[in-house]
GUTIDREN-729885 format. One record per atom (N, C-alpha, C): atom name; x, y, z; residue in one letter. Coordinates in steps of 0.001 Angstrom, whole numbers, plus 500000, padded with zeros to 6 digits. Example, Ala and Ser with C-alpha at 12.3 -4.5 7.8 and 13.67 -1.06 7.14 Angstrom:
% GUTIDREN-729885
site N c1 513190 c2 494310 c3 507800 code a .
site CA c1 512300 c2 495500 c3 507800 code a .
site C c1 513200 c2 496700 c3 507800 code a .
site N c1 512850 c2 497750 c3 507080 code s .
site CA c1 513670 c2 498940 c3 507140 code s .
site C c1 512900 c2 500030 c3 507870 code s .
***
This chain:
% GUTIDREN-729885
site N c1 409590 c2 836725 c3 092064 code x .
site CA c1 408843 c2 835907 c3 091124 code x .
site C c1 409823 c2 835356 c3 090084 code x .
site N c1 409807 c2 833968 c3 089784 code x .
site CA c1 410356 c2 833380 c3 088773 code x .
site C c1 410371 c2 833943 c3 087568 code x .
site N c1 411457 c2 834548 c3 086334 code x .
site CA c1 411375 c2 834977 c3 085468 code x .
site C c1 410432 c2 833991 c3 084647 code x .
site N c1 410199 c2 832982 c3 084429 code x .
site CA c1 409519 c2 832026 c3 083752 code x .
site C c1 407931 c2 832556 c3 083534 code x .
site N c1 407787 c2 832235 c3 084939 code x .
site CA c1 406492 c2 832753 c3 085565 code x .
site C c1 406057 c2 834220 c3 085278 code x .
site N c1 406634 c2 835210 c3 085217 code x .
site CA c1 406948 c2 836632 c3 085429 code x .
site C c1 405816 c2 836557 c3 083570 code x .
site N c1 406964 c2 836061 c3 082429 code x .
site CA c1 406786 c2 835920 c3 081127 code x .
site C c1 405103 c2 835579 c3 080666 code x .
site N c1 404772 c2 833872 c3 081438 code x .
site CA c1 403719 c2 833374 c3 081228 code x .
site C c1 402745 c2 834089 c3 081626 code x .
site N c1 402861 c2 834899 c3 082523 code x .
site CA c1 401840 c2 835784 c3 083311 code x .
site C c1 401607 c2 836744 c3 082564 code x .
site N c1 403202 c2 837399 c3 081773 code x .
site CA c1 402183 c2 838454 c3 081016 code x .
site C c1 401648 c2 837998 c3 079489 code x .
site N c1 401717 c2 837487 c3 079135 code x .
site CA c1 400996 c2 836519 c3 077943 code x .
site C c1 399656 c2 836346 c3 077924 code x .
site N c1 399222 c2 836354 c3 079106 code x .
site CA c1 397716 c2 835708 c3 079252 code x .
site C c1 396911 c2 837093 c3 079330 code x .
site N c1 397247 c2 837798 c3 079098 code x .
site CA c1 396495 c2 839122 c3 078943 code x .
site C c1 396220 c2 839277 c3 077913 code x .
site N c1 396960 c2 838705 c3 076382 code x .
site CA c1 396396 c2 839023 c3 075358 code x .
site C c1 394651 c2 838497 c3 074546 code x .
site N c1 394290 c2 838795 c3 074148 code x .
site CA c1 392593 c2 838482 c3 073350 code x .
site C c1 392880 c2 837040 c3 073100 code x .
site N c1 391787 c2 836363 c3 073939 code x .
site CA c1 392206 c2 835268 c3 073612 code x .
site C c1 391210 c2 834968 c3 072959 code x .
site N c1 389860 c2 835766 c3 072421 code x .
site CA c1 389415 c2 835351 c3 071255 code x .
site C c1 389490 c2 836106 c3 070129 code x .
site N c1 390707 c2 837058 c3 069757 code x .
site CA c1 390519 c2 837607 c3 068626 code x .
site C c1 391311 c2 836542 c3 067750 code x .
site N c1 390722 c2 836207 c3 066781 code x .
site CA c1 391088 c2 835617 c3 065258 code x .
site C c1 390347 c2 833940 c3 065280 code x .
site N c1 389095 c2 833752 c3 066277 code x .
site CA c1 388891 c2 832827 c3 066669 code x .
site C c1 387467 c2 832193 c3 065910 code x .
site N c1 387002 c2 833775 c3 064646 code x .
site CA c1 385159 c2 833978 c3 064594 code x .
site C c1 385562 c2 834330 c3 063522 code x .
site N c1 384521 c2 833503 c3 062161 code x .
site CA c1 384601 c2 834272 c3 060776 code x .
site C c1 383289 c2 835265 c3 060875 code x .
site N c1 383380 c2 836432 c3 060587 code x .
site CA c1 382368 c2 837016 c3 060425 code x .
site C c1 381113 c2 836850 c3 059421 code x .
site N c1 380211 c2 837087 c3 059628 code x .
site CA c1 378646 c2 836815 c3 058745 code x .
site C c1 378099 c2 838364 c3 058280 code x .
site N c1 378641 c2 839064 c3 058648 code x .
site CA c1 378150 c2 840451 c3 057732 code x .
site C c1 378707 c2 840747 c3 056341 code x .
site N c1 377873 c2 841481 c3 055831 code x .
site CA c1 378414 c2 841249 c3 054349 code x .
site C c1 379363 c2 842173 c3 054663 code x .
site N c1 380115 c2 842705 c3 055182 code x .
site CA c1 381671 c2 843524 c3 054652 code x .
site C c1 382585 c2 842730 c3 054807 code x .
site N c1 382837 c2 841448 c3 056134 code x .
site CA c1 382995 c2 840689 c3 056559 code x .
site C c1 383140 c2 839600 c3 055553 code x .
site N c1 382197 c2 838971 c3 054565 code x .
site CA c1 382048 c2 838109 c3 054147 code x .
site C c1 382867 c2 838695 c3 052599 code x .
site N c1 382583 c2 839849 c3 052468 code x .
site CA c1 383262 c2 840453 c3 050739 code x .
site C c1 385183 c2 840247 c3 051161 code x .
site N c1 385273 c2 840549 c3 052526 code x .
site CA c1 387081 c2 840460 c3 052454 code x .
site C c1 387843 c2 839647 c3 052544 code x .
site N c1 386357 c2 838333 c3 053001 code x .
site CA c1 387308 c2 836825 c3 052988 code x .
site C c1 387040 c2 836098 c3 051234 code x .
site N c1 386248 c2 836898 c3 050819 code x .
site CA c1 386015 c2 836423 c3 049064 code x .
site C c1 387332 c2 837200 c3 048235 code x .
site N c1 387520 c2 838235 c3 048853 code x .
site CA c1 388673 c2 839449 c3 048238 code x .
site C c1 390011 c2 839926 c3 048935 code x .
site N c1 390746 c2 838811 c3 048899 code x .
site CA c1 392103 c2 839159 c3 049642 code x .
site C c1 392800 c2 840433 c3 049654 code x .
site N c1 392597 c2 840696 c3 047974 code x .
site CA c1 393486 c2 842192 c3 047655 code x .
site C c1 392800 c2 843574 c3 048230 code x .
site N c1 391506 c2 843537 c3 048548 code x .
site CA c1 390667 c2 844288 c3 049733 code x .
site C c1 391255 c2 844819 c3 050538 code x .
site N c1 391124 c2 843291 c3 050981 code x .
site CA c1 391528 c2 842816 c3 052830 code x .
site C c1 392799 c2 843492 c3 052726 code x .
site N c1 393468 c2 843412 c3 052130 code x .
site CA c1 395207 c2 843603 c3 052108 code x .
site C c1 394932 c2 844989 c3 052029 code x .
site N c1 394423 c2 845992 c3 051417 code x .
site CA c1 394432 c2 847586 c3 050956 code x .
site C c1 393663 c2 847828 c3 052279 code x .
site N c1 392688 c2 847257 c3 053023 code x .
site CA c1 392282 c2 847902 c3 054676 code x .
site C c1 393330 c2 847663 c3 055427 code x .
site N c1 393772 c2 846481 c3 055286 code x .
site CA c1 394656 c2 846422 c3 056583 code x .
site C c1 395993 c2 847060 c3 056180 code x .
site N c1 396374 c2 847663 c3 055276 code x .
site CA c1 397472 c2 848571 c3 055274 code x .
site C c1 396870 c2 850013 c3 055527 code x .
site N c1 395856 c2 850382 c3 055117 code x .
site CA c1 395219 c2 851246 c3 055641 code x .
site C c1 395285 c2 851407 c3 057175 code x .
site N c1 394570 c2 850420 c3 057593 code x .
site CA c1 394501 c2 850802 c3 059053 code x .
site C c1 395746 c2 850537 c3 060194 code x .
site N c1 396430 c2 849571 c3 059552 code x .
site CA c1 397840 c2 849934 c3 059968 code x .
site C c1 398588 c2 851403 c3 060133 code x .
site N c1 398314 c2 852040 c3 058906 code x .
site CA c1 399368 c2 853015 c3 059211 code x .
site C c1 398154 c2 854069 c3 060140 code x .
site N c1 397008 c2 854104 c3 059739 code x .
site CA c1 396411 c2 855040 c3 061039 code x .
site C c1 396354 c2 854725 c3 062479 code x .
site N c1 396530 c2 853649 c3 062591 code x .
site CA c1 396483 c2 853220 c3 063754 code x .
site C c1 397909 c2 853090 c3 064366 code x .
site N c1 398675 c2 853862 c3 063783 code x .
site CA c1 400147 c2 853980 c3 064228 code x .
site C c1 400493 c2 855576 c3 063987 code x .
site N c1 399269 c2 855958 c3 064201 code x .
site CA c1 399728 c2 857537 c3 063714 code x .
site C c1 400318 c2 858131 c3 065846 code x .
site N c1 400391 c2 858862 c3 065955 code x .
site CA c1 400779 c2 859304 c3 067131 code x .
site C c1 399648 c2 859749 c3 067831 code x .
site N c1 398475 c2 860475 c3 067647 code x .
site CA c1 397169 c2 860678 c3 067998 code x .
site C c1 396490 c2 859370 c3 068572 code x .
site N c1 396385 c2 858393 c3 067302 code x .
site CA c1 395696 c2 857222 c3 068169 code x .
site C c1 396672 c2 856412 c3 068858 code x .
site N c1 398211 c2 856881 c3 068762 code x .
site CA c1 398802 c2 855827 c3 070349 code x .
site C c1 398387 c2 856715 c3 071316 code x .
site N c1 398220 c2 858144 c3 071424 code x .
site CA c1 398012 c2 858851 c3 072399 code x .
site C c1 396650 c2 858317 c3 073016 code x .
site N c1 395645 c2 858133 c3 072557 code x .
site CA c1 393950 c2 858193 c3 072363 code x .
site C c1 394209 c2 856374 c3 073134 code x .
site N c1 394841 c2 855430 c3 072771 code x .
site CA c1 394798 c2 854400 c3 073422 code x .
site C c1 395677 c2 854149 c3 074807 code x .
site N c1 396948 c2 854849 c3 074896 code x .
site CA c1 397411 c2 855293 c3 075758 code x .
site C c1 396222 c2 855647 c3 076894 code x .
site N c1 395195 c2 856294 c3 076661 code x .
site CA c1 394244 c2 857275 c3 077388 code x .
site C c1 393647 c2 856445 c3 077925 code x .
site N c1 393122 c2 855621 c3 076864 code x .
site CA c1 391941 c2 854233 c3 077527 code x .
site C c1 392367 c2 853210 c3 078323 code x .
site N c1 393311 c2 852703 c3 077854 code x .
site CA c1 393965 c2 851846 c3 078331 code x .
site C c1 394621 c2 852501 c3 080410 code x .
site N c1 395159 c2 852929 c3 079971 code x .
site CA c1 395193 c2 853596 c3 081699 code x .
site C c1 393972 c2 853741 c3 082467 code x .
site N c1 392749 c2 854144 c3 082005 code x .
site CA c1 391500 c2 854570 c3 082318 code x .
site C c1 391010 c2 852723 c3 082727 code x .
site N c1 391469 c2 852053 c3 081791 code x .
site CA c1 391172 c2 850621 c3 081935 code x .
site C c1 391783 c2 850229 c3 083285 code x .
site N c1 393179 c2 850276 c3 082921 code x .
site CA c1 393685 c2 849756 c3 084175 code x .
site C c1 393399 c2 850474 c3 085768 code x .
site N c1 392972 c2 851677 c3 085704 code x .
site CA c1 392709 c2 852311 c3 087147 code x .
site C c1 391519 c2 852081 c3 087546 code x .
site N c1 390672 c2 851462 c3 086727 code x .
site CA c1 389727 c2 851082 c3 087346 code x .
site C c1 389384 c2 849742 c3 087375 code x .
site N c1 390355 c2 848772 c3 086792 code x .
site CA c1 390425 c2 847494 c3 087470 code x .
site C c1 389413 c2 846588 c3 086156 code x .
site N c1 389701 c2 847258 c3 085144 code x .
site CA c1 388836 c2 846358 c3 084252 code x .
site C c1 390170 c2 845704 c3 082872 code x .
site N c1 390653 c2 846112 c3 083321 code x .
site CA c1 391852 c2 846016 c3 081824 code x .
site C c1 392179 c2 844630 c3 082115 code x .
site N c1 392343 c2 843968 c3 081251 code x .
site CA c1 392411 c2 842467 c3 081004 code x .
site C c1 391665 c2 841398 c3 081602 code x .
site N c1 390722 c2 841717 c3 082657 code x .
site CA c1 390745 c2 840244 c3 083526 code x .
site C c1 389008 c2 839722 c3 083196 code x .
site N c1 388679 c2 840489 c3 081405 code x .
site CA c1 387864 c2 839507 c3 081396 code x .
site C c1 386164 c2 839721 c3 081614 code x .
site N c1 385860 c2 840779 c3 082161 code x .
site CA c1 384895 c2 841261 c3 083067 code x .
site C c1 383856 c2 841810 c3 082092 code x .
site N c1 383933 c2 842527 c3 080368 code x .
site CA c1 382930 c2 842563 c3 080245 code x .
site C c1 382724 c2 843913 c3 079910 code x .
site N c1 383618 c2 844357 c3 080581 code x .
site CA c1 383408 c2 846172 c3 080780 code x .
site C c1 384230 c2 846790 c3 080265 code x .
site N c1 384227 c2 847901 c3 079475 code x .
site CA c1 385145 c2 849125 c3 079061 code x .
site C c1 384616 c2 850274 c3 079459 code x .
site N c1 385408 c2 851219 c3 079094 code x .
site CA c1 385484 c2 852372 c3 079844 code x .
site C c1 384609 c2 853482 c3 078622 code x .
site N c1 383981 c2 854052 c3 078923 code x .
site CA c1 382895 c2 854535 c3 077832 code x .
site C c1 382920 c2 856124 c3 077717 code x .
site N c1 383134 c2 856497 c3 076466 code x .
site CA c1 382875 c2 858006 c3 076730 code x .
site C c1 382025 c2 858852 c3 076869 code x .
site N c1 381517 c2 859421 c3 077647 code x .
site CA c1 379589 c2 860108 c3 077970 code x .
site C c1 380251 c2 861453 c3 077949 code x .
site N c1 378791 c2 862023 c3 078085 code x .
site CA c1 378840 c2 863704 c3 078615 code x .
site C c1 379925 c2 864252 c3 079763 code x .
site N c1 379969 c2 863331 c3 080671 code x .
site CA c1 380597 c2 863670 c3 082093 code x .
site C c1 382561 c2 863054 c3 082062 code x .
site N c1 382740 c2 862681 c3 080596 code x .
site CA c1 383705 c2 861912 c3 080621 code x .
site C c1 383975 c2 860576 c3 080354 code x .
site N c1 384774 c2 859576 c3 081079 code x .
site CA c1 384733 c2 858703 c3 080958 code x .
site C c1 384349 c2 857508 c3 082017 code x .
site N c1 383633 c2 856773 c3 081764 code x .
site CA c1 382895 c2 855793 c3 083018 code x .
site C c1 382712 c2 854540 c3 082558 code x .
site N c1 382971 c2 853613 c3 083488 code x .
site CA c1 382646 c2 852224 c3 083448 code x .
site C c1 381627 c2 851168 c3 082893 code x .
site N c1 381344 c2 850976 c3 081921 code x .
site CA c1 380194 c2 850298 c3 080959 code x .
site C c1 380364 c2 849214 c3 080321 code x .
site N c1 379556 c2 848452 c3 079842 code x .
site CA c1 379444 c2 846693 c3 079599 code x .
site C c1 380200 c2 847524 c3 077990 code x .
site N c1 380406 c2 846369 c3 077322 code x .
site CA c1 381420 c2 846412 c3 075711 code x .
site C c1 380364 c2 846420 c3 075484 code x .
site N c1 378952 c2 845565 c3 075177 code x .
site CA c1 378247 c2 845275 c3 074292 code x .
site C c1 377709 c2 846488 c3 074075 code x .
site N c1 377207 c2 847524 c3 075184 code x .
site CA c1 376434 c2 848445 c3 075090 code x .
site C c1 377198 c2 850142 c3 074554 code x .
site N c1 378694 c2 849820 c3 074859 code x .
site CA c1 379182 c2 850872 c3 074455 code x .
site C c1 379240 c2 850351 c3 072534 code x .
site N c1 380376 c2 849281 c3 072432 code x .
site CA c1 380259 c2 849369 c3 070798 code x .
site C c1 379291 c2 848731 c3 070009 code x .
site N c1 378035 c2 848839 c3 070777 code x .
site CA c1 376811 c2 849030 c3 069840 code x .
site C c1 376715 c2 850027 c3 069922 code x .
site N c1 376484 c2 851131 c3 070834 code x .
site CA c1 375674 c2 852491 c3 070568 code x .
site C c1 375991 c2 853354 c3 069653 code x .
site N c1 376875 c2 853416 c3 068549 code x .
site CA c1 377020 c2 853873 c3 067239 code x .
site C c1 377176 c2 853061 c3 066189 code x .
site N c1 377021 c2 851916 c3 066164 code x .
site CA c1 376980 c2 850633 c3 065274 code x .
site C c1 376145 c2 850677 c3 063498 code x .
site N c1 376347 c2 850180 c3 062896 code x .
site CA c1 375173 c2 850545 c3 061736 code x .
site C c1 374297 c2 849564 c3 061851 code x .
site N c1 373238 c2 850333 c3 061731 code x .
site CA c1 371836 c2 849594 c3 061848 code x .
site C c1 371422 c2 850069 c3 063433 code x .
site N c1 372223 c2 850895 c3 063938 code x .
site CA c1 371468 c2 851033 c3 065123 code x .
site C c1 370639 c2 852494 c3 065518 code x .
site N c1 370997 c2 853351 c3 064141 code x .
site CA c1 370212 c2 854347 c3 064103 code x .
site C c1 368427 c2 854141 c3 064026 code x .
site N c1 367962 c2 854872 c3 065086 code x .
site CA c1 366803 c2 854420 c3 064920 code x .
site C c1 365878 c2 855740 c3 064208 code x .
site N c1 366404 c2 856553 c3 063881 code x .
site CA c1 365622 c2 857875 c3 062862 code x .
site C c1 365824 c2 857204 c3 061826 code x .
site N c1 367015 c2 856630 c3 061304 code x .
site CA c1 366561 c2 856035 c3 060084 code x .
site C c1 365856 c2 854587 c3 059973 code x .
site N c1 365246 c2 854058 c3 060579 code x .
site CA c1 364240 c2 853055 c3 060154 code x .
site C c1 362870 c2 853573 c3 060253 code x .
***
């Protein structure tokens, strides 16, 4: 394979809609009114999200992604954590099912 080709190919795996949607929820809407916020989460979650636990923890998924043929191409599906482990499930339904507002004892 053409090194050219080799490059462009792996490129197209990245989110090609993250940074594409302003959000409409109010936490959403307070961090584009409040830069210095925005700036104190995202150094926040920078450094946790570089701790060694969660490269391990994405390490995990991400393989789990790719062995079962869902990792990048688009499909809809992530890999979900249940009782029995981990199994194949639509995004919408996994990162809603702990979402706020989706408790239903409290309404």
């Amino acid at each position: 394979m053409d090194f050219f080709l080799y490059i462009s190919h792996m490129t197209t795996k990245r989110n090609t809609l993250a940074g594409t949607k302003k959000g409409k929820s109010k936490s959403a809407k307070y961090f584009q009114e409040n830069p210095e916020a925005k700036a104190k989460k995202d150094a926040y979650n920078t450094e946790y999200h570089s701790s060694p636990e969660r490269k391990k923890y994405r390490v995990k998924l991400n393989k789990a992604n790719r062995s079962a043929g869902t990792y990048g191409n688009k499909d809809g599906k992530d890999m979900s954590h249940g009782k029995g482990g981990l199994k194949k499930e639509g995004q919408k339904a996994n990162r809603a099912r702990n979402g706020k507002g989706n408790n239903k004892r409290t309404r």
